[in-house]
Biopython code that builds the backbone (N, CA, C, O; Angstrom):
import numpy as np
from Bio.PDB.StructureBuilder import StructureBuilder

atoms = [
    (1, "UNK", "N", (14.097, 5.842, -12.686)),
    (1, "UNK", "CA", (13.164, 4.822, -12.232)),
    (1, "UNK", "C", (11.905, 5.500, -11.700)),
    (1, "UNK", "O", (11.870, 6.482, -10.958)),
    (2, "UNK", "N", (10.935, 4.854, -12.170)),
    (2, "UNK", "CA", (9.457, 5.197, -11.938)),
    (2, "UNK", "C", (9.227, 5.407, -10.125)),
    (2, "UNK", "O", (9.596, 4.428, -9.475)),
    (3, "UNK", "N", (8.795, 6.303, -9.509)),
    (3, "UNK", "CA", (8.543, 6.119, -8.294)),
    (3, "UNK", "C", (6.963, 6.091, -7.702)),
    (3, "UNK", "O", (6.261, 6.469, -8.640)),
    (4, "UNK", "N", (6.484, 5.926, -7.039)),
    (4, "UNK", "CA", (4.926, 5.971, -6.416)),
    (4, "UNK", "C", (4.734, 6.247, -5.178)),
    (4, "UNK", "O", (4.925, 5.266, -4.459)),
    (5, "UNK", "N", (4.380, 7.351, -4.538)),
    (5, "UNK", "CA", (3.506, 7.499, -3.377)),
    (5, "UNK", "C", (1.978, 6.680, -2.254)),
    (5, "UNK", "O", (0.767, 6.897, -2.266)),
    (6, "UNK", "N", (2.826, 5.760, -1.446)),
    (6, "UNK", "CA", (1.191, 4.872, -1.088)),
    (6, "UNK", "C", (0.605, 5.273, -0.295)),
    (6, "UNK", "O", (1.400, 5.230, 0.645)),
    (7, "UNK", "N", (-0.963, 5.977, 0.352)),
    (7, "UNK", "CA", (-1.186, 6.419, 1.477)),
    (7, "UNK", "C", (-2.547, 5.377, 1.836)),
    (7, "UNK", "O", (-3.480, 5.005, 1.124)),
    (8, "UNK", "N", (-2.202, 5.101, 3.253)),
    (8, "UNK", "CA", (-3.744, 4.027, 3.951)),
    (8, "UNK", "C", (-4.552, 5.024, 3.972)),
    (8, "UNK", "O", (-4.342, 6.111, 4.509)),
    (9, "UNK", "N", (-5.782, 4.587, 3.217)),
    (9, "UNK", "CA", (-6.599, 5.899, 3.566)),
    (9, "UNK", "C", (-7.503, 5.347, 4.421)),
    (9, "UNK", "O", (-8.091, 6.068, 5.227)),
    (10, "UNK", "N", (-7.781, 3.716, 4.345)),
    (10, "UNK", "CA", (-9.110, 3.123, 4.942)),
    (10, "UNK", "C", (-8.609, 1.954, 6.202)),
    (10, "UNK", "O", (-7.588, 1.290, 6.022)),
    (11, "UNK", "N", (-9.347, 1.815, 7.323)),
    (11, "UNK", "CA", (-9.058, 1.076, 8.697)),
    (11, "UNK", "C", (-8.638, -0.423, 7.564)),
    (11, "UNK", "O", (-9.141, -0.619, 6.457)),
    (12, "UNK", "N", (-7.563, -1.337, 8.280)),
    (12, "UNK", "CA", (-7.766, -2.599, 7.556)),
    (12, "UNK", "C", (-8.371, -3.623, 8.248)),
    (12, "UNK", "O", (-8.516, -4.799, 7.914)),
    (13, "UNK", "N", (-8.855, -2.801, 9.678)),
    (13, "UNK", "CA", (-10.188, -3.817, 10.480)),
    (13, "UNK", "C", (-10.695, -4.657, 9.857)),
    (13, "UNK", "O", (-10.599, -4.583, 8.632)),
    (14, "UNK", "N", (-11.394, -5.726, 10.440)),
    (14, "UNK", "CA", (-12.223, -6.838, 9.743)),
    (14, "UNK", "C", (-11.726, -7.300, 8.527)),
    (14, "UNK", "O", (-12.569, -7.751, 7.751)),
    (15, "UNK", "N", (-10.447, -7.298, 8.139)),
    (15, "UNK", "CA", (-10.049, -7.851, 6.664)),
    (15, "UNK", "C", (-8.983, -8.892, 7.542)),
    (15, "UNK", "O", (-8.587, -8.825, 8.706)),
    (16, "UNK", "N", (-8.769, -9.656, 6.693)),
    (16, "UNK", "CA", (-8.012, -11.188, 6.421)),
    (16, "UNK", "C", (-6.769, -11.172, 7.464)),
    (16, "UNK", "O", (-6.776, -10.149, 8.147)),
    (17, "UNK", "N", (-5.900, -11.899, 7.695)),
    (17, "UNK", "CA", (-4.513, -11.831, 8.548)),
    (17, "UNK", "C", (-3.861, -11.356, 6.914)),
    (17, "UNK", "O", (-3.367, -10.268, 6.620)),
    (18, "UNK", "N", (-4.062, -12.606, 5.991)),
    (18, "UNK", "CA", (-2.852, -11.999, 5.186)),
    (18, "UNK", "C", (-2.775, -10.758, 4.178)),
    (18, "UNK", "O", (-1.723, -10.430, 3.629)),
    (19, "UNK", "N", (-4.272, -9.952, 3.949)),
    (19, "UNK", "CA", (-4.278, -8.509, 3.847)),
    (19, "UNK", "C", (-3.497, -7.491, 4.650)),
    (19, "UNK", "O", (-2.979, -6.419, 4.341)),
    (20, "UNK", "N", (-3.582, -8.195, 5.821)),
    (20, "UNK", "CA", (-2.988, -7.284, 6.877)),
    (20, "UNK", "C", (-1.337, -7.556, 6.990)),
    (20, "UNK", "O", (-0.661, -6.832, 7.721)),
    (21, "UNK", "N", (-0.787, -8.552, 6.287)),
    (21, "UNK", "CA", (0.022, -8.936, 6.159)),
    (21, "UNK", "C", (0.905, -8.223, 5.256)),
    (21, "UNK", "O", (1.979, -7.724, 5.593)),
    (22, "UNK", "N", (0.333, -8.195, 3.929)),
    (22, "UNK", "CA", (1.060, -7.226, 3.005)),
    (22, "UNK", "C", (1.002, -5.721, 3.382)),
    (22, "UNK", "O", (2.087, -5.142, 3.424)),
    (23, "UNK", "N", (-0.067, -5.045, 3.647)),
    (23, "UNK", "CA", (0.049, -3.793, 4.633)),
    (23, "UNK", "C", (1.458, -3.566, 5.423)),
    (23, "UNK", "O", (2.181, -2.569, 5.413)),
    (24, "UNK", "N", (1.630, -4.894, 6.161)),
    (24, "UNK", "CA", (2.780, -4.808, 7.127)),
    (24, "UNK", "C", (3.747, -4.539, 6.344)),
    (24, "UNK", "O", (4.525, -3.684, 6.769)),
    (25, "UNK", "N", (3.957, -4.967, 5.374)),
    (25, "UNK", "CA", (5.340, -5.351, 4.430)),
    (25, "UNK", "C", (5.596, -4.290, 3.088)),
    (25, "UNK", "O", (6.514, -4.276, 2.268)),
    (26, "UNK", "N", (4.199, -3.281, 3.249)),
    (26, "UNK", "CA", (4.202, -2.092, 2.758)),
    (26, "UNK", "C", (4.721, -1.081, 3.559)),
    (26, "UNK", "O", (5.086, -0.019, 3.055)),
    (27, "UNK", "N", (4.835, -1.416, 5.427)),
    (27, "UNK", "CA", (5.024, -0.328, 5.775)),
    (27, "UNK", "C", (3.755, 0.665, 6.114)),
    (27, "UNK", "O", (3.985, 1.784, 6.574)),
    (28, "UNK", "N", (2.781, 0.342, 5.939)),
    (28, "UNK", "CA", (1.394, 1.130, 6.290)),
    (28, "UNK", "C", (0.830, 0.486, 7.286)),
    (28, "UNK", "O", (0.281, -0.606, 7.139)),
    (29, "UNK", "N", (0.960, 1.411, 8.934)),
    (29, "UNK", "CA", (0.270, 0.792, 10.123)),
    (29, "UNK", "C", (-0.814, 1.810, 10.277)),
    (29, "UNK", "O", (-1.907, 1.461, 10.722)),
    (30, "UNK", "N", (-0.631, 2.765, 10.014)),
    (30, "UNK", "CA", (-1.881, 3.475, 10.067)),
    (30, "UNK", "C", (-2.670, 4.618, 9.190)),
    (30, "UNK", "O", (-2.091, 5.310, 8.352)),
    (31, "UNK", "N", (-3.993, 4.716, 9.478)),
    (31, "UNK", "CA", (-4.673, 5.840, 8.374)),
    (31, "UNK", "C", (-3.762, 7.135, 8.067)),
    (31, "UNK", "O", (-3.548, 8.009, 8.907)),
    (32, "UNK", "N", (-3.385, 7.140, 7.088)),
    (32, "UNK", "CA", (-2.709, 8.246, 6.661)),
    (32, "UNK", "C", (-1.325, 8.676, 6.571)),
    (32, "UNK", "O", (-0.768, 9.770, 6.480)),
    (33, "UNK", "N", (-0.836, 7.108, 6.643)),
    (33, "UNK", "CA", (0.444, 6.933, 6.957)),
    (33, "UNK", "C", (1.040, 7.060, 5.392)),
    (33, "UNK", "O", (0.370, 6.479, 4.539)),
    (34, "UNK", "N", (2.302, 7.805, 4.921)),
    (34, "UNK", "CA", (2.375, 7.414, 3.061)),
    (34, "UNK", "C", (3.788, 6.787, 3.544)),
    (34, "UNK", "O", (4.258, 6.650, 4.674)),
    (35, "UNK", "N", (4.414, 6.376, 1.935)),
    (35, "UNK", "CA", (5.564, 5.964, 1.993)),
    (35, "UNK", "C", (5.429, 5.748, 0.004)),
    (35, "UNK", "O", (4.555, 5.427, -0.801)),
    (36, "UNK", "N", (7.139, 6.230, -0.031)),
    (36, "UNK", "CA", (7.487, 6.357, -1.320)),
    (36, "UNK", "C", (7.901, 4.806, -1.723)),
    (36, "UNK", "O", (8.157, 4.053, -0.783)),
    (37, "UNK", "N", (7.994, 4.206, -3.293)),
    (37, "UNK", "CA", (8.839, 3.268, -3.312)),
    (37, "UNK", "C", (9.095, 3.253, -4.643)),
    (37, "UNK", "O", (8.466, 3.986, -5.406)),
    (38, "UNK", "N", (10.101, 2.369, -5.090)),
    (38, "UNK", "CA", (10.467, 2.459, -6.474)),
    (38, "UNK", "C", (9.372, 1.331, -6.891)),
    (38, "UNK", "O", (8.644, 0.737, -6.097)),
    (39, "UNK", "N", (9.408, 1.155, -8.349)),
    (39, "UNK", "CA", (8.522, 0.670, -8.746)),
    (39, "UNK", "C", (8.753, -0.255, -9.182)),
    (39, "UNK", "O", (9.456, -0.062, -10.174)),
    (40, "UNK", "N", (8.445, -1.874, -8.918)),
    (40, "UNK", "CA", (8.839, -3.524, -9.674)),
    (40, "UNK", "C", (7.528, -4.298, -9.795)),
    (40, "UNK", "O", (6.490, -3.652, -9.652)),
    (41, "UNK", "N", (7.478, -5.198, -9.966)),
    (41, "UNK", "CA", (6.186, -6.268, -10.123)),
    (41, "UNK", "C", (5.944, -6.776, -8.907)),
    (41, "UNK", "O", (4.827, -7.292, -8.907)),
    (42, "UNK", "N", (6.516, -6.871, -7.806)),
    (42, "UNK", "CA", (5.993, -7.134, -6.461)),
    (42, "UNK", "C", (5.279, -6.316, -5.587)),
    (42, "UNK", "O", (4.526, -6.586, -4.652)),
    (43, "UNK", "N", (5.831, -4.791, -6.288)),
    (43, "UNK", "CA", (5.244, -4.111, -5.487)),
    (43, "UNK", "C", (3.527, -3.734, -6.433)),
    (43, "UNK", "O", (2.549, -3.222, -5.888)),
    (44, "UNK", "N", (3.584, -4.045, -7.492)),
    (44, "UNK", "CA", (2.413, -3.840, -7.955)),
    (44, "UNK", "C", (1.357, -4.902, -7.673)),
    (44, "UNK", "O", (0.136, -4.747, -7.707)),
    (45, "UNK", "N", (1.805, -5.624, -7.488)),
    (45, "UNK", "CA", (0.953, -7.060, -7.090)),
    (45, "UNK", "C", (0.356, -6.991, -5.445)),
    (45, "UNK", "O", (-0.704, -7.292, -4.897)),
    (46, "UNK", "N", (2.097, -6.234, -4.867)),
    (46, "UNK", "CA", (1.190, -6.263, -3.522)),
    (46, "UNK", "C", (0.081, -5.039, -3.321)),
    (46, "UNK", "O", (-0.826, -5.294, -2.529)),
    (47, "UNK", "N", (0.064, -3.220, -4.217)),
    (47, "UNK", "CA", (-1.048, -2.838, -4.591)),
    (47, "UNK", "C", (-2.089, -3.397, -4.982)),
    (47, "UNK", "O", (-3.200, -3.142, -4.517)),
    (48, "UNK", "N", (-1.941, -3.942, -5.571)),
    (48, "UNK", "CA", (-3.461, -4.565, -6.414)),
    (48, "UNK", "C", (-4.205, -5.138, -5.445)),
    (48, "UNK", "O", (-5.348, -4.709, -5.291)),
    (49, "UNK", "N", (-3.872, -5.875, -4.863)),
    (49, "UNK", "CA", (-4.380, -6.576, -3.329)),
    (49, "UNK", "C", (-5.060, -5.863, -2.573)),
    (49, "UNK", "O", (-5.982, -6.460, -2.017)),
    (50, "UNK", "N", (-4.934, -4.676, -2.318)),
    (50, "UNK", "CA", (-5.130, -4.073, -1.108)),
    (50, "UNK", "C", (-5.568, -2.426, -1.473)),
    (50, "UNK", "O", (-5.719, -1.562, -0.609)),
    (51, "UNK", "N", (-5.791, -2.136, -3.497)),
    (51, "UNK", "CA", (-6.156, -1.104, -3.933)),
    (51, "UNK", "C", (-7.183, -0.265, -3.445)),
    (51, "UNK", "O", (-7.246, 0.935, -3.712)),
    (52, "UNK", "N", (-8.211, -1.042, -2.541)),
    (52, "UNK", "CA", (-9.491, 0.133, -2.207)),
    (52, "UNK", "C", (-9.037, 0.338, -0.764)),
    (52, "UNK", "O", (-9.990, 0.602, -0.031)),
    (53, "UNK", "N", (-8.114, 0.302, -0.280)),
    (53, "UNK", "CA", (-8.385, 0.957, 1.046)),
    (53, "UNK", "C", (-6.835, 1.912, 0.537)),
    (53, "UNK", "O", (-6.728, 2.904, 1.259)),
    (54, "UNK", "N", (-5.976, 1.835, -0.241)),
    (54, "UNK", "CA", (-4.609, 2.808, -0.219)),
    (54, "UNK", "C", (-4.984, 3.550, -1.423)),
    (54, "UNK", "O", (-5.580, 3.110, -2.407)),
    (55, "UNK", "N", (-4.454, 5.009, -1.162)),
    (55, "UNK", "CA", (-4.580, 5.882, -2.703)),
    (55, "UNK", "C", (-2.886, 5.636, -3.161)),
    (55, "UNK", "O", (-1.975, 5.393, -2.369)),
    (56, "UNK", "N", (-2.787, 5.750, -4.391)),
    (56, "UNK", "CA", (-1.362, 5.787, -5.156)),
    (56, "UNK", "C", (-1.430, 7.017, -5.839)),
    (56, "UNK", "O", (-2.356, 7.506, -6.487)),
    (57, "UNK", "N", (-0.052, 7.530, -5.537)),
    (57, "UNK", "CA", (0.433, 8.607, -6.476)),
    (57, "UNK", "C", (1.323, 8.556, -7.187)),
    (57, "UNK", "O", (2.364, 8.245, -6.609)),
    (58, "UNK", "N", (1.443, 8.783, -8.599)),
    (58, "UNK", "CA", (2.329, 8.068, -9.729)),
    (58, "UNK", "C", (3.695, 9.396, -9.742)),
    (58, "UNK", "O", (3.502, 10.303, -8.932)),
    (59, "UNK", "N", (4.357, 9.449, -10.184)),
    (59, "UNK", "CA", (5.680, 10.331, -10.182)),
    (59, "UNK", "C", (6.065, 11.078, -9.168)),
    (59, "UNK", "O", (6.634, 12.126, -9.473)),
    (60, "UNK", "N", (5.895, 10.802, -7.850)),
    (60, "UNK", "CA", (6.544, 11.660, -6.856)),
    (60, "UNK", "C", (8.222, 11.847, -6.965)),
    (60, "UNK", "O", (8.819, 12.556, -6.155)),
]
sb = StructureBuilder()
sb.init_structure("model")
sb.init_model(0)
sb.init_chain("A")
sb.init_seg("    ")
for serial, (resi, resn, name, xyz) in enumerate(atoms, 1):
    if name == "N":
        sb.init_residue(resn, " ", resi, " ")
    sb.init_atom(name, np.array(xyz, "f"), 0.0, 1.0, " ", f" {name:<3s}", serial, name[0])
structure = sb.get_structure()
């Protein structure tokens, strides 16, 4: 199974409750925080959302 690396690279200050919402539910509270996950359609959806402030790393 495909895995991915997520890291916050950018403050999620001044953005939405429910931006900050999926953040939560990623597990990313702060700049520079990573976390591994396997890879499904929820979790790509909840990337896509929130792509310019997290970097992704594909095959960790």
């Amino acid at each position: 199974m495909e895995k991915v690396k997520v890291t916050l690279t950018r403050s999620p200050i001044a953005r939405s409750a429910k931006f900050r919402r999926v953040l939560d539910s990623l597990g990313l509270s702060r700049i520079g925080k990573s976390k591994v996950y396997n890879v499904n359609p929820s979790l790509l959806g909840m990337l896509n959302k929130v792509q310019h402030i997290v970097k992704v790393e594909r095959d960790v």
